[in-house]
N, C-alpha and C positions, 0 to 999 in steps of 0.2 A: 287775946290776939285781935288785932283790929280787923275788920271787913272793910278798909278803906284802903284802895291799892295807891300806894306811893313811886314816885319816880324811882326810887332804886325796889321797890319789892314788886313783884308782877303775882295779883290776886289772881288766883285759878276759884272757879265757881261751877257750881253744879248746875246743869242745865235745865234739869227739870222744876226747878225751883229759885234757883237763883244761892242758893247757901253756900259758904266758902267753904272751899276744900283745903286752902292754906297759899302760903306763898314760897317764891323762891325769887332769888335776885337775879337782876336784871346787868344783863354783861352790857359795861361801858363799849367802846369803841376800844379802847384802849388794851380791854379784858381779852377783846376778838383777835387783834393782834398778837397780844400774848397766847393762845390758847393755838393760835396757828403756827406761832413759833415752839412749842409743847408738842404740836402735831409731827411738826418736820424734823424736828430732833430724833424721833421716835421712828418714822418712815423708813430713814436711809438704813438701820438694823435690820427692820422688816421686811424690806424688797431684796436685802441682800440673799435671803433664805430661797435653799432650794424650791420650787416646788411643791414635792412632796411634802417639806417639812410647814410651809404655809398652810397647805390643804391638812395637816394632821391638827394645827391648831386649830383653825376651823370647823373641824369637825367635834373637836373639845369645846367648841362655843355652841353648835346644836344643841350636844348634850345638855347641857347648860342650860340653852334656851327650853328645851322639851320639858324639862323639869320642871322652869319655873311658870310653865304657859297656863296653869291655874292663875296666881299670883300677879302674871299679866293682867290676863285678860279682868281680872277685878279693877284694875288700876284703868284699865281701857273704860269700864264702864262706868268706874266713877266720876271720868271727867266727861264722858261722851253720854252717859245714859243710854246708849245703846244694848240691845238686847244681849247675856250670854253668850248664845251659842255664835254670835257676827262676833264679839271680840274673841273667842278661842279662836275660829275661824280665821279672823288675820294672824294670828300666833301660829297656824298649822302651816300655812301657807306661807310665810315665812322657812319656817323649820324644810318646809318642800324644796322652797328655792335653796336653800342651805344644801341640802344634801346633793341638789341637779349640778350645783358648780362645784361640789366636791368632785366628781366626776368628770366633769369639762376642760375644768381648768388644766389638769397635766396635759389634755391634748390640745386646748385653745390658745395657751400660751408659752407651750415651748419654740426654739427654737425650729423654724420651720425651712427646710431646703426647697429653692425653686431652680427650676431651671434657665440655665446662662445661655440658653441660645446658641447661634455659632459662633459665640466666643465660649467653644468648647474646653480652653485652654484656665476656664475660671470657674470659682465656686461662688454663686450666689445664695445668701438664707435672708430672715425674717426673724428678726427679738421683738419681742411686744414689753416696752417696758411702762412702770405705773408712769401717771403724769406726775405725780407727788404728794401733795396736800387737797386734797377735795371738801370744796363747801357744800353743805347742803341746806336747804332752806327746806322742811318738809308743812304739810299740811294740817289742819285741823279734824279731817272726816272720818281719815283712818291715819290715826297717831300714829301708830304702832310699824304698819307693812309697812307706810311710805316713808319713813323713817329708816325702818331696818332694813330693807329689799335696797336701796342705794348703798346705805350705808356698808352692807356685808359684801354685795358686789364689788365695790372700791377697794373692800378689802383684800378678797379673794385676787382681785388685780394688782396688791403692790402695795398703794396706796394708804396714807392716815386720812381720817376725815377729822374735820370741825362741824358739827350737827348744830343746826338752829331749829330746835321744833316750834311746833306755832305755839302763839304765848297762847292759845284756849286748852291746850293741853301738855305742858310741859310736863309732869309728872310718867307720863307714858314716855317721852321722847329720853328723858333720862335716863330710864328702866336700861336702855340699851349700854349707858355705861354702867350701872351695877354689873350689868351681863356679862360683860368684857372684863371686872375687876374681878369675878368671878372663876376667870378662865386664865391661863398661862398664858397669856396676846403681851403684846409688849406694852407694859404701863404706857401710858400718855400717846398710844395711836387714835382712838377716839377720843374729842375733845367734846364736851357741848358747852354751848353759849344759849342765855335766853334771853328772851325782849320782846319789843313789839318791830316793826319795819325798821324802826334805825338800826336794829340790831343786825337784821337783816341787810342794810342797806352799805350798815359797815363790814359785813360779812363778804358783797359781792364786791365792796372796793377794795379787800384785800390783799394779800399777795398770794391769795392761795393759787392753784395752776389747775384745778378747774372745777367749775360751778354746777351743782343740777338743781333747779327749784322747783316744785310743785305747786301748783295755785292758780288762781284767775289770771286771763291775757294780759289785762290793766297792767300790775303790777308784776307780771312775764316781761314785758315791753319795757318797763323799771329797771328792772335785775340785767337787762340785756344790755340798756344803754350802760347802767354803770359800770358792767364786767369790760366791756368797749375799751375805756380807758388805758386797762393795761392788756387788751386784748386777750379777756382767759375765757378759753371754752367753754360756753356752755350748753347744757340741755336744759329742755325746755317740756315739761310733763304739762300741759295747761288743761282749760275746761272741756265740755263735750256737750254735746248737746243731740244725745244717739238717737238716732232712729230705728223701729221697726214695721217692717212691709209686711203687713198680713195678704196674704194673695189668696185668690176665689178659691185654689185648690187646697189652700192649707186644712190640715186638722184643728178645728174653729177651739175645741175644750183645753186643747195641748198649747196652743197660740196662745188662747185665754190666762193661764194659771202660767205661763212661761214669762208674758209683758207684763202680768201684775209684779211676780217677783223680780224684774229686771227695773221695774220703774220704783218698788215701795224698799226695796234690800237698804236698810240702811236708815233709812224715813227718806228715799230719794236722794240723800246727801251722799252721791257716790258721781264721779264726772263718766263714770260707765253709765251711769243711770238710763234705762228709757226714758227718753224726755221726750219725745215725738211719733204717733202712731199715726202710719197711713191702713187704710183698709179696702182693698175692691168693694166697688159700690153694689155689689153682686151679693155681698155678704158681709157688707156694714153694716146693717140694724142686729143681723141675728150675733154677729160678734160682741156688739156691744151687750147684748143682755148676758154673754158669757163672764163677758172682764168684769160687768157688773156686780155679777154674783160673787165672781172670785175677793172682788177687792173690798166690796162689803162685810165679808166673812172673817176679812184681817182682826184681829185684837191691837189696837191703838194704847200704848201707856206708857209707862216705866215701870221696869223689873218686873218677876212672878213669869206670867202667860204673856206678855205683851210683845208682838210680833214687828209692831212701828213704833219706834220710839221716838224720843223729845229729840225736836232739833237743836242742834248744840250751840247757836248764836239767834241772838234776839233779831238782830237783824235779818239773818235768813229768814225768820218766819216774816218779816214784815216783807221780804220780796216776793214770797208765796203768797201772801194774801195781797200785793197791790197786784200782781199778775191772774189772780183769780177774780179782781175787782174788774181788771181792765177786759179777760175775755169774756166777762157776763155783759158786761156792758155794750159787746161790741156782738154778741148770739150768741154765746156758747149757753150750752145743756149742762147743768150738774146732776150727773146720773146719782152720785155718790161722797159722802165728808161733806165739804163746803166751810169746814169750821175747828178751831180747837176743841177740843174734849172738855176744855173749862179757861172761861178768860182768864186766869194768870195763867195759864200750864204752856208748856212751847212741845207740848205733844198736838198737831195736825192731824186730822183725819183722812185717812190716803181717800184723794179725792179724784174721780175721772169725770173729764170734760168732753163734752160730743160738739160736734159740728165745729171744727177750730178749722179757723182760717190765718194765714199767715203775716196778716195783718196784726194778730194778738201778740201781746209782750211774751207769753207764754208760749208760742211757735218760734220766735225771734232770740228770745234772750235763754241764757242757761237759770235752771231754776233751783238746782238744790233741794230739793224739799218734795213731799209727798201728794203732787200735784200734777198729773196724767194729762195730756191733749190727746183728743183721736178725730184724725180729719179722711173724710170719705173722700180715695180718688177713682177717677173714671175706669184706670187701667194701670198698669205696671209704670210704662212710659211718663204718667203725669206723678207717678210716686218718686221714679228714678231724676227727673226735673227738682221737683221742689225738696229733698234729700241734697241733690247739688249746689242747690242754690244758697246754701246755708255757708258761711264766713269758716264755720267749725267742720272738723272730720274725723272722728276720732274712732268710734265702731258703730257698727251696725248689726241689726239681725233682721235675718228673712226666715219666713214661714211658708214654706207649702210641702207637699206632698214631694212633689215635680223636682228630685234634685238636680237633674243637670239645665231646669231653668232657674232654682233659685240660685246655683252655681251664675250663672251667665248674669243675671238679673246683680248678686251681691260685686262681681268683678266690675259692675260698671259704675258704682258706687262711691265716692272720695271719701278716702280716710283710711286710717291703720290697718282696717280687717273687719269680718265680719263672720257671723256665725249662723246655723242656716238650724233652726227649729230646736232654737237654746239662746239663752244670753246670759254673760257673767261668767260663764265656769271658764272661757278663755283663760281667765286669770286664774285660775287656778294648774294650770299648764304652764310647767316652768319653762316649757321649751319653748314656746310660743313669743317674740317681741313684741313690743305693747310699745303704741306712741300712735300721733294721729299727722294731721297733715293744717297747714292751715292757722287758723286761730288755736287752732287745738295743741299746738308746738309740735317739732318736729325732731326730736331724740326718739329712740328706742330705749326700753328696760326688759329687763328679765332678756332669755337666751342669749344664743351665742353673741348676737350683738348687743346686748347687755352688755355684758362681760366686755366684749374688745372696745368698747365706746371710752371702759376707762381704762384704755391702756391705748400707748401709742406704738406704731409701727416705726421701725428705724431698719434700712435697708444696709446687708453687707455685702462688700465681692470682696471675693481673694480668690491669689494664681494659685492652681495646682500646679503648677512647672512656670517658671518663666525664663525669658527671653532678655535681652540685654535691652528690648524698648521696646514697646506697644509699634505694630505697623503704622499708626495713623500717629505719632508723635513727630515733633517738626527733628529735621527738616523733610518735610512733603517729598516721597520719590512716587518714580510710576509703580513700583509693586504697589503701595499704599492705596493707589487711584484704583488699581487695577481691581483691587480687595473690596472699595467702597463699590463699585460698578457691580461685583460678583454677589455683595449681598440684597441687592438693589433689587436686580434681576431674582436671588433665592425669596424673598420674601415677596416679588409681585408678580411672578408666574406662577402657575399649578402644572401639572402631572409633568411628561416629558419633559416640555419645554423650560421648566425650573431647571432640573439638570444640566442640560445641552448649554442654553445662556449663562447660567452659571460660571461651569465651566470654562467656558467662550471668554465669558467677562475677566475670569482669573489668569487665562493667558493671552490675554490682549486683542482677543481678535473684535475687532470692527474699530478699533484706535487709528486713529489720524498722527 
């Protein structure tokens, strides 16, 4: 087998060394079309089922999944080199969101009755139905969830997908249609295509009817103009660039070992990642020597004990070291790392930075990788400033003792949410929607509005009794006038005087 990737085979490579793990082909334009027309063939069967009998399939796909989440998560680590227990770990949380929409779904998406107002004379409901064929563009950091968690949503809503996983990890993004060939689903509802961005590019200009992509703004902003053309929806999962507020009052040991894990989970290649710490100035030196200890204590490698692993693009590691070139140059402190574990390896030593100012590539730009800033500010107020100031807003975490000021302190915050002496487990709460604001794109995933994001509303009325013509239909008489005046007055008066004018209005009185 060659180790030389050609235009039609797409090399997949091990991160921690560079050695081929093998190839697969690369979907023409031509392939992407067909694979959406295999998707929509397959759809209109699928959304026609009740229900219940949807959500029993699905639940035959857990199973399925649960089994094989050993066999997974090796396949995660072969292409990611990330540690064991992070790839079960997207496989579990998968299997979670799986079992939360089994549950939701019969009550999120049936038919829903509302109220008709004073056209008492009608029945108004609510169909949620799929949009149809959904694309998906997933990621390279977590193959596996940001692949499946769309992908199973869209399902549980109706919909076939077309799956594009990132060409650093196709083998993982696959996996999910063994899983499905595994299970009674209906052959040819998941489709995957693989490639690098044209794949992608021909993916969003297709006729699918609606798109969700995960990745950097750059290439968010790509996907958006292109979907433009034939106007199809999309979500937008983009970067982050989080913050955590250590406040004077916090528990400094609990903060400490809470911001190492939110920033190093992963080798930092997580868009939840802590990538920016403020500290009161009151208890910035002693906090630092906390996160020092904690982050120092890490095991850096691959496989065995190794707690931070190889980052999975050579490039990433070069944006972590121009961003740790540009904050030393400019005062930053390295408390800790500063360097690879060995020049060829793309294992990072999780590294924390003191005194960063927002002036550094590493405050400004999203960094991916195992490379901590921690900047002292005077007070809450100059943490909550420069937190806003930032293009991005996706989560956040506050630390203090003081919950109904870190409450106060996190609502004034921009972005999706925030978690008040914890980061990361949000996601692990299926109930919880996830998306950010800003650079950071602006769709939900996971919960209720997961789920109805792929599905459309479509409004009904029908008469419980009717009449030989609607009052307000031509030709215009005074009853009809009399009716518009009457609900005029019922909806913009309150107590009594709703009544009385009402009334009044419906039999003419104050008419010229």
């Amino acid at each position: 087998m060659s180790d030389v990737e050609s235009p039609e085979l797409l090399m997949v490579r091990r991160p921690l060394d560079g050695a081929p793990l093998g190839t697969v082909p690369v979907s023409s334009p031509e392939e992407v079309k067909a694979a959406v027309a295999r998707a929509r063939k397959a759809q209109s069967g699928w959304a026609s089922l009740e229900l219940r009998d949807r959500v029993r399939h699905m639940a035959g796909f857990r199973e399925v999944l649960a089994r094989r989440a050993q066999e997974i998560a090796d396949r995660i680590v072969a292409e990611t080199g990330k540690p064991e227990v992070e790839a079960l770990t997207e496989v579990s949380m998968v299997v979670s969101v799986c079992r939360y929409y089994e549950r939701r779904v019969p009550r999120m998406l049936k038919r829903k009755r509302v109220r008709s107002g004073w056209l008492a004379w009608k029945r108004g409901y609510i169909l949620q139905e799929p949009f149809g064929v959904v694309g998906i563009i997933a990621p390279w950091n977590y193959p596996f969830i940001l692949s499946a968690e769309p992908t199973l949503t869209a399902l549980f809503a109706g919909n076939a997908v077309v799956l594009k996983p990132s060409e650093h990890a196709p083998f993982t993004g696959a996996i999910l249609n063994e899983l499905v060939a595994d299970t009674d689903l209906p052959p040819g509802l998941l489709q995957v295509v693989h490639g690098h961005g044209e794949t992608g590019a021909a993916l969003a200009a297709s006729s699918v009817d609606r798109l969700h992509f995960t990745g950097s703004p750059s290439v968010g902003r790509k996907v958006l103009a292109t979907a433009a053309h034939h106007l199809t929806p999309v979500s937008l999962e983009l970067g982050g660039k989080d913050p955590a507020i250590v406040l004077s009052d916090a528990d400094l040991d609990r903060a400490a070992r809470g911001v190492a894990f939110g920033a190093f989970y992963n080798a930092g290649q997580t868009c939840l990642a802590t990538e920016r710490v403020f500290v009161e100035a009151s208890v910035y030196e002693s906090f630092l020597q906390r996160l020092t200890r904690e982050v120092s204590a890490l095991k850096a490698g691959s496989g065995g004990e190794a707690e931070v692993g190889p980052l999975v693009l050579s490039k990433q590691l070069e944006v972590v070291e121009a961003q740790l070139a540009d904050a030393v140059e400019r005062g930053a402190r390295i408390l800790c790392g500063g360097g690879r574990i060995d020049p060829a390896s793309n294992v990072f030593l999780p590294t924390v930075l003191a005194d960063a100012t927002d002036r550094m590539q590493v405050m400004r730009e999203e960094t991916l990788g195992p490379l901590l800033p921690v900047a002292s500010v005077a007070d809450e107020e100059e943490a909550v400033r420069r937190v806003n100031a930032h293009p991005m807003g996706l989560f956040a975490s506050v630390w203090s003792q003081d919950l109904s000021r870190a409450r106060s302190l996190g609502a004034r915050l921009k972005g999706g949410g925030f978690s008040i002496n914890d980061t990361l487990s949000h996601w692990a709460v299926p109930a919880l929607p996830m998306g950010g604001r800003g650079e950071s794109g602006f769709s939900r995933v996971k919960g209720d509005e997961g789920l109805l994001s792929y599905s459309r509303s479509r409004a009904v009325l029908e008469n419980r009794f009717e009449f030989r013509g609607e009052p307000w239909w031509f030709p215009y008489r005074p009853s009809g006038r009399r009716l518009v005046r009457a609900v005029l007055a019922w909806e913009g008066e309150a107590g009594i005087r709703r009544i009385t004018r009402s009334l009044g209005a419906l039999m003419g009185r104050g008419e010229t």
